[in-house]
C-alpha positions as CSV (number, residue, x, y, z in Angstrom):
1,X,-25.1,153.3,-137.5
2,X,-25.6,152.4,-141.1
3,X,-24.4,148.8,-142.0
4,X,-22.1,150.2,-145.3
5,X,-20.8,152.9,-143.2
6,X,-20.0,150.2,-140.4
7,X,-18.4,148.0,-143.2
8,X,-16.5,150.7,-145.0
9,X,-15.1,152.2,-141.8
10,X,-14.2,148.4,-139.9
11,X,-14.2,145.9,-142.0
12,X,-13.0,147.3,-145.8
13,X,-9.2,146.2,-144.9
14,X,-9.8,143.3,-142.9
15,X,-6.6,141.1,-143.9
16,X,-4.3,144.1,-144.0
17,X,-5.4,145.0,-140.9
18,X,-5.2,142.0,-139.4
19,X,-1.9,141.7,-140.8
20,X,-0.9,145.2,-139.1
21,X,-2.4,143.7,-136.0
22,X,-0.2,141.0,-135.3
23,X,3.0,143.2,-136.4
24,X,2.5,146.0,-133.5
25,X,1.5,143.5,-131.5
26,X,4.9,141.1,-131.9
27,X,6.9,144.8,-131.7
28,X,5.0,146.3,-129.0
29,X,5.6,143.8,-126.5
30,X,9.1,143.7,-125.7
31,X,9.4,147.8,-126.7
32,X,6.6,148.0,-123.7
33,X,8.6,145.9,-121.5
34,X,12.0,147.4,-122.3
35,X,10.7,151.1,-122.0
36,X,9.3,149.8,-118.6
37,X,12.8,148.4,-117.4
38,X,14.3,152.1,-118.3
39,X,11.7,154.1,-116.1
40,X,12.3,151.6,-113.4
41,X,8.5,150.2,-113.3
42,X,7.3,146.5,-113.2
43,X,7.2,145.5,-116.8
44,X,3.6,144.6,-116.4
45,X,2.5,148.5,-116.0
46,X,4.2,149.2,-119.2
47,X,2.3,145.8,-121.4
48,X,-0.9,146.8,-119.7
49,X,-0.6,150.4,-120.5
50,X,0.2,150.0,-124.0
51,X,-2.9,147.2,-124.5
52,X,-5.1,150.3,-122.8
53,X,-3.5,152.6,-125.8
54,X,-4.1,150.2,-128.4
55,X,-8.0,149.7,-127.5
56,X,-8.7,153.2,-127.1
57,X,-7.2,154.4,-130.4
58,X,-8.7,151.5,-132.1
59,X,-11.9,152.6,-131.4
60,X,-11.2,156.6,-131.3
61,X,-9.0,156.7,-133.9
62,X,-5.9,158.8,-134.4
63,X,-3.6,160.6,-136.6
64,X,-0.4,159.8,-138.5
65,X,1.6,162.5,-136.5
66,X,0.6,161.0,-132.7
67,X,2.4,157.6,-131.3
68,X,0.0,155.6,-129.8
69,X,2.2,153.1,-127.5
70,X,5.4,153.5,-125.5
71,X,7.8,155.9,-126.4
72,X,11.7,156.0,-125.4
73,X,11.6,159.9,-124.9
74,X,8.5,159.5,-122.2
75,X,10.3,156.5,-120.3
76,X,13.9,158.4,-120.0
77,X,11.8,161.5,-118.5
78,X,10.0,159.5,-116.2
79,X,13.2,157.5,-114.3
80,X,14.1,160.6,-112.0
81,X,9.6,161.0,-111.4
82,X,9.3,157.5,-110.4
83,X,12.6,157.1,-108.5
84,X,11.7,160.2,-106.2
85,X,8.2,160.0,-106.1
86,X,7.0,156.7,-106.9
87,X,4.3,155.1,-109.1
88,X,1.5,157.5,-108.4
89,X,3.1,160.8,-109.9
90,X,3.6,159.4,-113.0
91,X,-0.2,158.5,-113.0
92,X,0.0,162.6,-112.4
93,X,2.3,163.0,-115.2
94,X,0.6,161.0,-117.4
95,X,-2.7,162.9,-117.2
96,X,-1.2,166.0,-117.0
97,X,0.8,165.4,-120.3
98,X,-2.6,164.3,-122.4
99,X,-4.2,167.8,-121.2
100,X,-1.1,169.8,-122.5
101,X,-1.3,167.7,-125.8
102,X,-4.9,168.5,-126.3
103,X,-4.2,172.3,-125.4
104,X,-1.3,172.1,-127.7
105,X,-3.6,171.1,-130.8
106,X,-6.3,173.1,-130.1
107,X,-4.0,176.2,-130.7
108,X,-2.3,174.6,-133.1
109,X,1.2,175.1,-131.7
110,X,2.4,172.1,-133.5
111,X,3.2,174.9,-136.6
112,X,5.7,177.0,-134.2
113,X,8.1,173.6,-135.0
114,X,9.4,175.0,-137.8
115,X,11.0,177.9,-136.1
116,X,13.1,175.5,-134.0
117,X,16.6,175.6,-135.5
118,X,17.7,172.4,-137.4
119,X,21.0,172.2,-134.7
120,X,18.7,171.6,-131.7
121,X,16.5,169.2,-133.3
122,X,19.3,166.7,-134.5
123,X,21.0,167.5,-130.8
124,X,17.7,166.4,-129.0
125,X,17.5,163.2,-131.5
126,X,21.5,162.8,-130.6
127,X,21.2,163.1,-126.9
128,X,17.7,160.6,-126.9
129,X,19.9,157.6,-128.4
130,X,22.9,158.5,-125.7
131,X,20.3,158.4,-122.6
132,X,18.6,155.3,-123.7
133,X,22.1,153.6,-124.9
134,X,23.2,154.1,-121.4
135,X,19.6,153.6,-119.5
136,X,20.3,150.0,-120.9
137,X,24.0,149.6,-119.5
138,X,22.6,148.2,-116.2
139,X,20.7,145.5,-117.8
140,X,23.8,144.1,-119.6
141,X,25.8,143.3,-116.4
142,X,26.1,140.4,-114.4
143,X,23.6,138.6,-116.4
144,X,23.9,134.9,-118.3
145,X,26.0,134.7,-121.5
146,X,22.9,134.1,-123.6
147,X,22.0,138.0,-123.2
148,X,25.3,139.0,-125.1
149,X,24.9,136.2,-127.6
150,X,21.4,137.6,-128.3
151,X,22.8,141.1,-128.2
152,X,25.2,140.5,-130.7
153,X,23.1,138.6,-133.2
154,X,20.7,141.2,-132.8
155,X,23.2,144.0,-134.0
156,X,24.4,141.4,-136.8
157,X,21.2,140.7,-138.6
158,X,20.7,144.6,-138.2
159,X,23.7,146.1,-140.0
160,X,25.6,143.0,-141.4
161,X,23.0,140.8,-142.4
162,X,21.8,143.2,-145.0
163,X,25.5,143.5,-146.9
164,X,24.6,139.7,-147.8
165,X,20.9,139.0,-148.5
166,X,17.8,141.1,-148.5
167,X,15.7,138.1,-147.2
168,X,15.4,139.9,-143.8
169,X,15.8,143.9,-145.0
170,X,15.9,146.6,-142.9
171,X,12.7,148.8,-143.3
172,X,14.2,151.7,-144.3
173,X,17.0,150.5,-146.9
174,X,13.6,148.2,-148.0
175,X,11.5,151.1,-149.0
176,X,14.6,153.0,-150.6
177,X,15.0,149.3,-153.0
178,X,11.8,149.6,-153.8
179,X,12.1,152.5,-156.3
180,X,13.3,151.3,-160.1
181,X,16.2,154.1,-160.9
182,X,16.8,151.7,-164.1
183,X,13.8,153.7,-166.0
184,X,14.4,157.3,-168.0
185,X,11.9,159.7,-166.5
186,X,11.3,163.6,-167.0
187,X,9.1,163.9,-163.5
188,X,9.1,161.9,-161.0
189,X,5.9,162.1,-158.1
190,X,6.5,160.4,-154.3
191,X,3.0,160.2,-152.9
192,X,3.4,159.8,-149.1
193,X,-0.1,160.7,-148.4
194,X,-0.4,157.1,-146.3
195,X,3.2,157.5,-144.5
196,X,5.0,159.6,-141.9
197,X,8.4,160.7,-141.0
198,X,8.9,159.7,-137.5
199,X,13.0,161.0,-137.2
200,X,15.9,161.8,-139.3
201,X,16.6,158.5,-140.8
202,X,13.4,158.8,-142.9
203,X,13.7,162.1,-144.1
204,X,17.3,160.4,-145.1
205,X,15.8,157.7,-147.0
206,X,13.3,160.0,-149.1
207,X,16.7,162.0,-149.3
208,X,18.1,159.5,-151.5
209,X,15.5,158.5,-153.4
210,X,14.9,162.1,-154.7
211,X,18.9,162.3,-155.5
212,X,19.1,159.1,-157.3
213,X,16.4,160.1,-159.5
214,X,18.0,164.0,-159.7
215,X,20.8,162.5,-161.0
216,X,19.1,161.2,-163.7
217,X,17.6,164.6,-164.4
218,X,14.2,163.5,-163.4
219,X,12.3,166.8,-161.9
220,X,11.0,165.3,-158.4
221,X,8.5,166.3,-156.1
222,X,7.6,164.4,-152.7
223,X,3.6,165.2,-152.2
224,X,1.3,164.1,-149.5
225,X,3.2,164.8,-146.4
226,X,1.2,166.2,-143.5
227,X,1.6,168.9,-141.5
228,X,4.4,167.2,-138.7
229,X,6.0,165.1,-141.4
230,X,6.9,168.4,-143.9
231,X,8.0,170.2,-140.4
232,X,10.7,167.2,-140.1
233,X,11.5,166.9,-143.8
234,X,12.0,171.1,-144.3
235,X,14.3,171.2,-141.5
236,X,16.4,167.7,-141.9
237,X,16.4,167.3,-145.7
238,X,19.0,168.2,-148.1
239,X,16.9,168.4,-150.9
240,X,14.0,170.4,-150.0
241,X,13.9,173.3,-152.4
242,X,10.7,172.8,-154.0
243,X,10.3,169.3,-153.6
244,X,7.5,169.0,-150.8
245,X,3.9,170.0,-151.3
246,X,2.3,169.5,-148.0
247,X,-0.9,167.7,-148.2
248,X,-4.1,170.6,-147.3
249,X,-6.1,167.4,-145.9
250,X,-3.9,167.9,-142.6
């Protein structure tokens, strides 16, 4: 391989992503062995498979729609698989799931999203959060005091913290303060062409950044979406009428 393509493709962003490193790494350790705990595997299954994930898209690369680690959805499917059949079936499962995937994009079925109706996309999002709010039930009784101290000042810095300082933000409200509303503006241009909308609290977020500055009677547009992202924001925004211009790179 030629040494500038080797640089430009490794080593062009090596602080950020070094930076990026360490971040997943400090999240994706207790989301491996919490998803781990809710499919009702040893914990160590769930950190080795995610270090597996990490390696082989590192080095294969991937795609702003696809999540490359442990997902809440896969774990809550897996706790009736595991519990009746054991460890081996969800190897099955596993497998089986990364051929349908790769079926999936090579005919492009990913675009029939858009005929699924708004209702039955915020239902499954709905129903998720109940299933993995009760999965975790078990593991708050009959255990030491400090788990409900940590619990609880977990939920504070989350949603009361924030009403005092933004020294420890949350992500979304962050990216929301980061747009200036102070300045008069005829058009306005959101380039997401580096981001994607994972669930309905994002396409929130853009939400109100495109009505602040509508209500300044700035003419916005929100540009560089790809394909799964303008799926999500078409069918959970408010404010979609020609705002989104989905990216042709995707």
């Amino acid at each position: 391989m030629n040494t500038k393509i080797l640089k430009r493709e490794w080593f062009f962003n090596t602080r950020q992503d070094l930076l990026a490193g360490a971040v997943v790494g400090l999240a994706l350790i207790p989301e491996a062995i919490a998803f781990s705990i809710i499919a009702g595997v040893d914990p160590k299954v769930g950190l080795y498979t995610s270090f597996i994930i990490a390696v082989i898209t590192a080095f294969l690369g991937g795609r702003p729609g696809a999540i490359s680690a442990a997902t809440g959805a896969m774990a809550l499917l897996m706790i009736d698989l595991v519990k009746d059949h054991g460890l081996q079936y969800l190897l099955a499962a596993t497998f089986l799931t990364g051929v349908l995937q790769v079926i999936f994009g090579v005919l492009k079925l990913g675009r029939q999203m858009k005929y699924v109706p708004r209702a039955v996309m915020i239902g499954y999002i709905n129903a998720l959060a109940v299933l993995i709010f009760l999965a975790q039930l078990p593991q708050l009784t009959n255990v030491p005091v400090t788990v409900y101290i940590l619990t609880v000042l977990s939920l504070a810095i989350i949603y009361i913290l924030p009403r005092f300082t933004k020294a420890v933000p949350s992500p979304l409200e962050d990216f929301l303060q980061s747009f200036d509303f102070r300045e008069l503006v005829d058009r306005v241009t959101i380039d997401l062409t580096q981001a994607h909308l994972w669930d309905q609290g994002a396409v929130e977020v853009v939400d109100k950044a495109v009505n602040k500055f509508r209500r300044n009677g700035a003419d916005v547009k929100v540009v560089g979406l790809n394909e799964a992202s303008a799926t999500l924001f078409d069918r959970l925004a408010i404010n979609k009428e020609s705002v989104v211009i989905k990216n042709q790179n995707f």
